[in-house]
C-alpha positions as CSV (number, residue, x, y, z in Angstrom):
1,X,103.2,25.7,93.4
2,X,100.9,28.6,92.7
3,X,100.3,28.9,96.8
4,X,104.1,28.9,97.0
5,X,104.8,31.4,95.0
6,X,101.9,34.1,96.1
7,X,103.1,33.6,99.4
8,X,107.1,34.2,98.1
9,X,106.5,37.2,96.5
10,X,104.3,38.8,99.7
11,X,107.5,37.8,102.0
12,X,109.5,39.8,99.1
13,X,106.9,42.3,99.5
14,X,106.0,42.2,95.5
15,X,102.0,42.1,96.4
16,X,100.4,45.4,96.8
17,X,99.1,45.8,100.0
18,X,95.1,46.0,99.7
19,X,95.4,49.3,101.9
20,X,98.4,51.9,101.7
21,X,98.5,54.0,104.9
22,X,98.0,57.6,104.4
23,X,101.0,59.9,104.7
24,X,101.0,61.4,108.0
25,X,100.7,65.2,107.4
26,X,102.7,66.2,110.9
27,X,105.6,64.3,109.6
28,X,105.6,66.0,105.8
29,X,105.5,69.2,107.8
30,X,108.0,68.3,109.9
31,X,110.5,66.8,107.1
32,X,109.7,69.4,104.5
33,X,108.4,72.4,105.8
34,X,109.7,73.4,109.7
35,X,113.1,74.1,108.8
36,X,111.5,77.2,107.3
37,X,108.3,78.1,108.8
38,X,108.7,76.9,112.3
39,X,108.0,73.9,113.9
40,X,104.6,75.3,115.5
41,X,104.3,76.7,111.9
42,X,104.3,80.4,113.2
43,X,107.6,81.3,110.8
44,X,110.9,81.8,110.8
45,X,112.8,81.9,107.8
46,X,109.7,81.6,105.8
47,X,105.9,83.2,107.1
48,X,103.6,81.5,109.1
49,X,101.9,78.5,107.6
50,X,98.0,79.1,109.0
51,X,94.9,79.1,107.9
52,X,95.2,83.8,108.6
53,X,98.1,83.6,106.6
54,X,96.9,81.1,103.6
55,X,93.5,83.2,102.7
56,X,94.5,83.7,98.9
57,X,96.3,80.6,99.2
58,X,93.4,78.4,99.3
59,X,92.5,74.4,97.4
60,X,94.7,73.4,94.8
61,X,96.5,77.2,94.5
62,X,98.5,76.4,97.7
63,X,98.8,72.5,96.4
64,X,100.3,73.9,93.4
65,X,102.5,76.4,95.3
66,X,103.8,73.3,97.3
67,X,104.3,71.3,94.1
68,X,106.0,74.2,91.8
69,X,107.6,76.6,94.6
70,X,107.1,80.5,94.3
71,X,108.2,83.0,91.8
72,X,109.8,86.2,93.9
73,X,110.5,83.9,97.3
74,X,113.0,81.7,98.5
75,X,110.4,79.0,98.3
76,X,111.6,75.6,96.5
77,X,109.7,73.1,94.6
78,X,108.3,70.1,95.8
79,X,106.9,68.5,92.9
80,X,110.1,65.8,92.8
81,X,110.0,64.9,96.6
82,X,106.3,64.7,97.6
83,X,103.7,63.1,95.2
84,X,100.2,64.3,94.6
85,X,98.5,62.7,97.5
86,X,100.6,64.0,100.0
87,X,100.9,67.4,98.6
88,X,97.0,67.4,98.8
89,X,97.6,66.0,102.8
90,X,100.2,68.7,103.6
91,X,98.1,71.4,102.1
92,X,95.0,70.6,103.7
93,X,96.5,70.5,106.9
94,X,98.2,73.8,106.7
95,X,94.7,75.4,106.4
96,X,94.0,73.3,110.1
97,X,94.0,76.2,112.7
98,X,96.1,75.8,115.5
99,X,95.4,74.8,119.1
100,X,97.0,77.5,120.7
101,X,97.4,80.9,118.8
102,X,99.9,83.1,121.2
103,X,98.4,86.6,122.4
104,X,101.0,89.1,121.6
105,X,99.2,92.5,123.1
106,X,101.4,95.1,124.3
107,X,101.7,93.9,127.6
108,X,103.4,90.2,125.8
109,X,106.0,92.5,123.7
110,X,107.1,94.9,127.1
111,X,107.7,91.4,128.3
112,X,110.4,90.3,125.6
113,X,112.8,93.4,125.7
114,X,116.1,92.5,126.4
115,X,118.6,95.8,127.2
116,X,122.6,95.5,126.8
117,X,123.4,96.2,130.2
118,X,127.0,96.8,129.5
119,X,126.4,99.4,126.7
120,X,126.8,102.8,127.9
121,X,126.3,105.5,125.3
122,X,129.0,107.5,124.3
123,X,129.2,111.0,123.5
124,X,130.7,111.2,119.9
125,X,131.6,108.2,117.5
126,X,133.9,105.8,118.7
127,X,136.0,105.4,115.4
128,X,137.7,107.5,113.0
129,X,135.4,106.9,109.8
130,X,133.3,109.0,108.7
131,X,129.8,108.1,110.0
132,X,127.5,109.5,107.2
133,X,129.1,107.0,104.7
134,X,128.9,104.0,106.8
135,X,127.2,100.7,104.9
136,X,125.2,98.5,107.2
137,X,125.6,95.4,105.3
138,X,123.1,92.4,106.6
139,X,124.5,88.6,106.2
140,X,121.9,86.6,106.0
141,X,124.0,83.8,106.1
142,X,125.0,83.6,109.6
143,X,122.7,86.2,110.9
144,X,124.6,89.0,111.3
145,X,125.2,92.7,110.0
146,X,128.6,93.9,109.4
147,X,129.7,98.1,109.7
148,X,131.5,98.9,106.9
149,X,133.9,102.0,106.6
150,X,132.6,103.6,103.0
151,X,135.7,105.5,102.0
152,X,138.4,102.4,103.2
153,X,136.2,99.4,102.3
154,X,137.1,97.6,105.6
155,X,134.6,95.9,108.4
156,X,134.8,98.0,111.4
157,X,132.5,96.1,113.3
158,X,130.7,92.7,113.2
159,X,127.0,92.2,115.4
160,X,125.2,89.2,115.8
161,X,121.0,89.8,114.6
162,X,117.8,88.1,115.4
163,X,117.3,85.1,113.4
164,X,116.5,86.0,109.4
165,X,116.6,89.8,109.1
166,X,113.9,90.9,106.6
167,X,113.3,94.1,104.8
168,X,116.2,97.4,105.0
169,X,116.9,98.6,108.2
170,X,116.3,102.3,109.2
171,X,118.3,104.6,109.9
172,X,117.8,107.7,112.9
173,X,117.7,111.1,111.1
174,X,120.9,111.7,112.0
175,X,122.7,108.7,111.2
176,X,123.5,107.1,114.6
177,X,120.9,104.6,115.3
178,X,120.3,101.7,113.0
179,X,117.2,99.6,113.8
180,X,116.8,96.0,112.2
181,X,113.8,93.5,112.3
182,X,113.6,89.9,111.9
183,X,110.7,87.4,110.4
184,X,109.8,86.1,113.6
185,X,109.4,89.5,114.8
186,X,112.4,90.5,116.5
187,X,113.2,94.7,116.0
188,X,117.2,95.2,117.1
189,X,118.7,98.9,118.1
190,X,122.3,99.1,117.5
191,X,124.7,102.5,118.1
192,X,126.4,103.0,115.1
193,X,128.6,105.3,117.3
194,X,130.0,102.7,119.7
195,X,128.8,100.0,116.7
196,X,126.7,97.9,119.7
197,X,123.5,96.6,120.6
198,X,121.3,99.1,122.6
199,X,118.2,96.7,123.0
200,X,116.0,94.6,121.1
201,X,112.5,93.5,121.9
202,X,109.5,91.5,120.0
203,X,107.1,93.3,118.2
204,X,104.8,90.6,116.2
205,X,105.5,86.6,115.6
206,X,105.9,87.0,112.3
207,X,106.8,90.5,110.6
208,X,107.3,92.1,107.3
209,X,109.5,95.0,107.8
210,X,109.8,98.3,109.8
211,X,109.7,102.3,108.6
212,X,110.8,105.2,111.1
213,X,109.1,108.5,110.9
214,X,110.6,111.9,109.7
215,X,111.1,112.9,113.4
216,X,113.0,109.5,114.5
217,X,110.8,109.1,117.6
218,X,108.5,106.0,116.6
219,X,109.1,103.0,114.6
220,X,106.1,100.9,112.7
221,X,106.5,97.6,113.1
222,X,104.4,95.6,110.1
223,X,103.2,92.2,110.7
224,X,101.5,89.5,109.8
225,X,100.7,87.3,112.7
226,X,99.3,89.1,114.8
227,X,97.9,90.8,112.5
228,X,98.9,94.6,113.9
229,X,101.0,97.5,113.2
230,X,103.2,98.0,116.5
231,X,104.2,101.5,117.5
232,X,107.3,101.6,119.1
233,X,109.3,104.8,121.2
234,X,112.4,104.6,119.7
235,X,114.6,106.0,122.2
236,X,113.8,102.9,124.7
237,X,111.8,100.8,122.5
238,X,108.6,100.9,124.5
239,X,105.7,100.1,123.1
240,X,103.8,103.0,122.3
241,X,100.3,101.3,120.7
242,X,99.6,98.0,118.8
243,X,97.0,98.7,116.0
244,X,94.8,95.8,115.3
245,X,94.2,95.5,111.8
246,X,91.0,95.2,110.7
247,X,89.0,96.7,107.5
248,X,85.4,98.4,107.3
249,X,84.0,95.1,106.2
250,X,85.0,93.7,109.8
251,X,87.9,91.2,107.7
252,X,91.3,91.3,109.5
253,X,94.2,91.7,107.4
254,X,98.0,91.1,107.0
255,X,100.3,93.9,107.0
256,X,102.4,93.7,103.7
257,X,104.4,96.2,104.3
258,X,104.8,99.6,106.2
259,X,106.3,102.9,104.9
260,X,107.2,106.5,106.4
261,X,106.0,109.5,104.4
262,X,107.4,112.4,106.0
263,X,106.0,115.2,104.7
264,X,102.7,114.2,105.7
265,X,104.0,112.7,109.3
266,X,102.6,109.3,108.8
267,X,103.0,105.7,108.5
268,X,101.1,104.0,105.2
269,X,100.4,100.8,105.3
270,X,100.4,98.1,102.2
271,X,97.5,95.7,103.3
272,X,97.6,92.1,102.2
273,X,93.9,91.0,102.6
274,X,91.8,93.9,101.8
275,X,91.4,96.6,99.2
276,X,92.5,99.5,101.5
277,X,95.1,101.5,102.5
278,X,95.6,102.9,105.7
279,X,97.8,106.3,106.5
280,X,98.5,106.6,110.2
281,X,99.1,109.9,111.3
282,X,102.0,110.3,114.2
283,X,102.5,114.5,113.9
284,X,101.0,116.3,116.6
285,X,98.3,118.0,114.4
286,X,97.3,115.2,111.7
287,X,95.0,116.8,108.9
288,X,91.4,116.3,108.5
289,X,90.6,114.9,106.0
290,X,86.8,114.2,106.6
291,X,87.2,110.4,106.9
292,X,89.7,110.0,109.3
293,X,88.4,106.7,111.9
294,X,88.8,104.5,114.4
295,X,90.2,101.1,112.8
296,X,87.5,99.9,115.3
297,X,84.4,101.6,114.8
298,X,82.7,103.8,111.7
299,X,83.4,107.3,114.2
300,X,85.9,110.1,113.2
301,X,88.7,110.4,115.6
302,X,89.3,113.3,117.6
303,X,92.9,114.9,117.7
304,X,93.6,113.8,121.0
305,X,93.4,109.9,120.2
306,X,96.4,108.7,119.5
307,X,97.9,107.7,116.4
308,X,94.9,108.1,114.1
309,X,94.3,106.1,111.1
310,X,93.1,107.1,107.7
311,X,91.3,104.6,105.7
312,X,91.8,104.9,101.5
313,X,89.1,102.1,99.6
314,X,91.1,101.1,96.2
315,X,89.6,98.9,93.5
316,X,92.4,96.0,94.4
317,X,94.6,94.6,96.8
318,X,98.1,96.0,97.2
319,X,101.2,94.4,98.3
320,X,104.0,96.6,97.2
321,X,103.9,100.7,97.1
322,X,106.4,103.2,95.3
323,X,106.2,107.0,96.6
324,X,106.7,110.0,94.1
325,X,109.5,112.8,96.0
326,X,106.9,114.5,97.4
327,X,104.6,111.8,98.6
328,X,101.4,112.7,97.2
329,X,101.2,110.0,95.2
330,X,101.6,106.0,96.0
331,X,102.3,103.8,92.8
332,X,100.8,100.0,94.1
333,X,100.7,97.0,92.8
334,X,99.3,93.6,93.8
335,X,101.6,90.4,93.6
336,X,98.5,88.4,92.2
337,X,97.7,90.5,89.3
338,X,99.6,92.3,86.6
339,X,99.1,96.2,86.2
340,X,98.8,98.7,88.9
341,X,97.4,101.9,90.3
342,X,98.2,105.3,91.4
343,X,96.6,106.6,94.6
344,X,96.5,109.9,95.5
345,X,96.8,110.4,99.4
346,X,95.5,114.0,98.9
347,X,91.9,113.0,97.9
348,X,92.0,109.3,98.0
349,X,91.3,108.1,95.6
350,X,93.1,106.1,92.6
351,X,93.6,108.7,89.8
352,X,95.2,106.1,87.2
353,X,96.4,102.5,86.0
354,X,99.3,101.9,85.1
355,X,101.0,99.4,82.7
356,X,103.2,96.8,84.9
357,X,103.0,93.2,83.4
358,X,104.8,90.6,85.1
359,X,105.1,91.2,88.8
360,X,106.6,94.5,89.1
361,X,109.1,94.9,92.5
362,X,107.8,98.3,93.3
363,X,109.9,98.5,96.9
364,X,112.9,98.8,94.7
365,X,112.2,101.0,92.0
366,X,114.3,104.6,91.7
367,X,114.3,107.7,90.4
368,X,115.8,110.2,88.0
369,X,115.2,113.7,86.5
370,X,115.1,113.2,82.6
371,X,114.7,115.7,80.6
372,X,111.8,117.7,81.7
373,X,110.3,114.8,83.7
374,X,110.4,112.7,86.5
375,X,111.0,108.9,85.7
376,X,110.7,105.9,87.6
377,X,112.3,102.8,87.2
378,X,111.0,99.3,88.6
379,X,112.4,95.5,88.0
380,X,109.8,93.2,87.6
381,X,109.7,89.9,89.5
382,X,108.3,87.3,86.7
383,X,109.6,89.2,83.4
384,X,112.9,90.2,81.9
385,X,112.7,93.7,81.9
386,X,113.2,97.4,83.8
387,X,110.1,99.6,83.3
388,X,110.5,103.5,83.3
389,X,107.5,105.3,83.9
390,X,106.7,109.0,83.4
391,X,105.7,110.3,86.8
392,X,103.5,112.9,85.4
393,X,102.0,111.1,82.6
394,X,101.8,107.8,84.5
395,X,102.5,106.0,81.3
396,X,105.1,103.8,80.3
397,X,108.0,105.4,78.3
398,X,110.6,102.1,77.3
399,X,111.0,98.5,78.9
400,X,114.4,97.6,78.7
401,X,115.0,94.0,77.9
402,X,117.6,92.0,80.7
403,X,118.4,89.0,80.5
404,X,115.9,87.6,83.5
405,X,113.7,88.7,86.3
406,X,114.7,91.1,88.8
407,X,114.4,92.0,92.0
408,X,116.7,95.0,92.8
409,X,117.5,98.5,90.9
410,X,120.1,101.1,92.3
411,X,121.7,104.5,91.0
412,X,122.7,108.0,92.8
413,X,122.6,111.4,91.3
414,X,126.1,111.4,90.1
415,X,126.2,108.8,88.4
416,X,124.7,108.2,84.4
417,X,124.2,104.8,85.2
418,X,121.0,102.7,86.8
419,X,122.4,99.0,88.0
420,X,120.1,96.4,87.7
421,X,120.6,92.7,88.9
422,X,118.8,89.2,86.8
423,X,117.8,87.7,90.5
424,X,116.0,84.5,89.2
425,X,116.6,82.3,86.2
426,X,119.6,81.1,84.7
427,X,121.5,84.3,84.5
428,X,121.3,85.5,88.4
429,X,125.6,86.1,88.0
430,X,124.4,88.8,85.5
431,X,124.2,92.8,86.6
432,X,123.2,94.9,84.0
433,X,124.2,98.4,83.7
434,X,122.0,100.9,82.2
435,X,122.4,104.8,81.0
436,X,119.2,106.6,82.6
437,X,119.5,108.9,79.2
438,X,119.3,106.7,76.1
439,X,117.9,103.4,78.5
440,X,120.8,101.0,77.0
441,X,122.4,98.5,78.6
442,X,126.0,99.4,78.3
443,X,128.0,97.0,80.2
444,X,126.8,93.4,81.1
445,X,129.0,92.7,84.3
446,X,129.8,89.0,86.1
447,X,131.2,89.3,89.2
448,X,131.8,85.7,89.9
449,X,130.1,82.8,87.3
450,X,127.6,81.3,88.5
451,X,127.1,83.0,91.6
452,X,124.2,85.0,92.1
453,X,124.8,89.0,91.6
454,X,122.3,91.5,93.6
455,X,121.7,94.6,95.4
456,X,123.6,97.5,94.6
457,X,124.2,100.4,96.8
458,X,125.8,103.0,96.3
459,X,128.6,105.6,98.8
460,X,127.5,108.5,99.5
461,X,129.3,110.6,96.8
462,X,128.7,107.7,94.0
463,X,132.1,107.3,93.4
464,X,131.8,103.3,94.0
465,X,129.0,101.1,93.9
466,X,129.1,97.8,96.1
467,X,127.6,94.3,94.5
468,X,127.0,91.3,96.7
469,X,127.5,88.0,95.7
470,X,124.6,86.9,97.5
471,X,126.1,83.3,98.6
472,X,126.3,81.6,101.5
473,X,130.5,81.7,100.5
474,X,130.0,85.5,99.1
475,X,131.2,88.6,98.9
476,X,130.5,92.5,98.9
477,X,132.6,93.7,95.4
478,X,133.3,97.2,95.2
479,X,132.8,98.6,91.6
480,X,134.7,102.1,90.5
481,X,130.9,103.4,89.5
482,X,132.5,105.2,86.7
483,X,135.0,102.6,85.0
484,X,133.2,99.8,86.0
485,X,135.7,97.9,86.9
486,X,136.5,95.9,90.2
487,X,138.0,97.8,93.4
488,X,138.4,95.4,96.1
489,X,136.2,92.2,97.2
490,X,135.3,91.9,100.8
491,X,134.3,88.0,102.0
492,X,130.8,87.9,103.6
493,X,128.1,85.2,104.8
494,X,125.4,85.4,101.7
495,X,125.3,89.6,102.3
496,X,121.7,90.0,101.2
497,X,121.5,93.9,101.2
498,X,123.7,97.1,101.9
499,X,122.7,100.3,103.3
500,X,124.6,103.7,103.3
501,X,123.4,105.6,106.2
502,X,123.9,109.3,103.6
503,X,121.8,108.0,100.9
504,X,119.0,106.6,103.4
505,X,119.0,109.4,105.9
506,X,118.7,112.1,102.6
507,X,116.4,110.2,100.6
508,X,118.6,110.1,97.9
509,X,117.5,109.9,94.3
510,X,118.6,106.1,93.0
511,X,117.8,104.8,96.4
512,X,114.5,103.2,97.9
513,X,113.2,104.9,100.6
């Protein structure tokens, strides 16, 4: 009887086997993780899952990252679906390198450019709005951007993009170009004019965002994998150099992010692996500052090399940069670490701290004359509140209390009002709006319960102020930006971001540049 029933309950599979097989780490990947990052994990919606990309994602940080998610990213929580053994599996085979890492040198990117053989360039705009107060508005939804008419509200055009556009686009100085770049890489050139695709070619695997110099002849392409800056002509989108990205201590890094400063003609880079910034110089007389080098070697540069770079030591890693108006100083901040520091470009150095707890979004801070200062606003990524800063001072002057971490802020110099949005949490329907004298919320707005509220931008008088609903079934609301109430709602794919050629091509106060 005892035999029978032993052998009952293993044919009803009630006995523990002695031996559970392991969970097979390819197949966790491959359930859980490829629809973002790729089935050869080099990215796609999400970064590239390697052991280049994972440095300060290392042992049980990236186990908890799998288990809890990530505050300030898309990425979800595991912690319900996997259990601890295979979270430990899955993480230790993300830090596996890869058989085959793919070469992308110059010669690989020339290969990928494909050119609209049917556009033909025409030789004034093709439509009847006005093309200075155009919104570019990118739907991440169904990978596409759609051209907006700013003074009518109505979608002129609608263009397909490379999969999962990532950072703003950039605009030519003078309004008619737009270029867009995707994670995996992919940097698109549309006519804003005729409102279609001039090219688009490959610059990295996986890539962080672009910036355009002052002049509108090269665009810096930031990437992670490889880890490079690519230099592109923008007129044909040629390559023009690809920058390997290595430090003084011989340690390759990860390109956070890019940024134009055009006063000084150069490119400065954010650096995700190495306490340094770089400035590369694109005028045709770049300054000497004593310690401009080679990224390859120890050697100053002469003037004729091209595209010199400047290397700046800091006392930490940053991932995020704010520039003052005149681009002397960089405000940076690391996305590990509370706090920042202020760099300035002119000597090099860091010249102060400053008082940023909880994630600040620095790519999306503004600012504002008040009074007889400069201030700069900044949402912070893992705290409810705006911090204004005195740009003279450095210090902080007032953190206004939201209801929930941000992500974007927006204003424009005729309006009295900063717009900020409660990305994360519970309260993402919620937009605040702020006065940029007394630093009160006045108005609490909802555009639709529930739905997540984000991104403001701004026309380019600031006469309206455009919301998305940033939903797979959203919308882009127009906002009178005086009243404060509701104009006209425009359907869109989860519109992620809008962007009024004006306000970008002027560097307008209340925008990010």
């Amino acid at each position: 009887m005892i035999r029978l029933t032993v052998f009952t309950s293993v044919l009803l599979g009630l006995a523990a086997p002695l031996h559970a097989a392991p969970p097979e780490p390819e197949v966790l990947f491959a359930t859980h993780c490829a629809v973002c990052h790729g089935d050869d994990r080099l990215g796609a919606l999400g970064p590239a899952l390697i052991p280049e990309s994972l440095r300060r994602l290392k042992g049980e940080r990236l186990e908890k990252v799998i288990m809890d998610g990530r505050v300030s990213t898309q990425m979800p929580a595991f912690g319900e679906q996997l259990n601890g053994e295979e979270i430990a599996v899955l993480a230790a085979f993300l830090h596996e390198p890869l058989k085959d890492v793919p070469v992308w040198d110059a010669a690989k990117i020339a290969e990928t450019l494909l050119v609209n053989e049917d556009y033909t360039p025409p030789d004034a705009p093709m439509h009847k709005a006005d093309p200075l107060n155009l919104f570019v508005v990118v739907e991440t939804g169904d990978h596409h951007i759609s051209i907006l008419d700013g003074d009518k509200f109505e979608v002129l055009e609608r263009l397909q993009t490379p999969l999962a556009v990532h950072g703003g686009p950039k605009f030519s100085p003078d309004g008619r170009y737009v270029f867009v770049m995707s994670r995996d890489g992919w940097v698109q050139k549309v006519d804003l004019w005729s409102m279609q695709e001039v090219a688009r070619i490959r610059a990295g695997v996986n890539s962080r965002n672009i910036a355009i110099s002052h002049d509108g002849k090269w665009l810096a392409v930031a990437n992670y994998l490889p880890m490079t800056l690519t230099i592109l002509s923008t007129e044909d989108l040629s390559v023009a150099e690809v920058k390997e990205v290595r430090g003084k201590n011989g340690e390759l890094s990860r390109v956070s992010a890019v940024y134009q400063a055009p006063p000084r003609e150069s490119f400065v880079l954010a650096l995700k692996d190495i306490p340094e910034v770089w400035e590369v110089f694109y005028g045709e007389n770049p300054p000497f500052y004593g310690f401009v080098h080679d990224y390859r070697d120890e050697g100053p540069l002469g003037y004729d090399e091209p595209f010199p770079v400047r290397v700046i030591k800091v006392p930490d890693i940053l991932d995020d940069f704010f520039f003052d108006q005149s681009y002397e100083y960089v405000m940076g901040a690391s996305r590990e670490n509370d706090g920042g520091q202020v760099i300035d470009l002119v000597i090099g150095m860091k010249v102060a701290d400053l008082e940023l707890p909880g994630m600040p979004h620095l790519g999306s801070g503004i600012t504002w004359e008040r009074g007889d200062t400069t201030v700069m606003a900044t949402p912070h990524l893992r705290e409810g509140v705006v911090s204004i800063i005195d740009m003279k001072s450095w210090e902080t002057l007032e953190k206004v209390t939201t209801d929930g971490p941000g992500f974007f802020l927006r204003s424009h110099e005729n309006t009295p009002y900063l717009w900020a949005d409660v990305f994360f949490g519970p309260n993402r329907d919620v937009m605040h709006v702020i006065d940029k004298e007394s630093l009160e919320i006045v108005k609490t707005l909802r555009p639709s319960p529930g739905q997540t509220a984000a991104h403001v931008e701004f026309d380019r008088t600031g006469e309206h102020a455009l919301v998305s609903l940033w939903e797979q079934d959203g919308a882009v609301i127009v906002y009178d930006a005086a009243t404060l109430e509701e104009v006209k709602r425009l359907p869109m794919v989860k519109p992620s971001g809008k962007y009024n050629v004006f306000n970008k091509i002027t560097f307008a106060h209340g925008t990010s540049h």
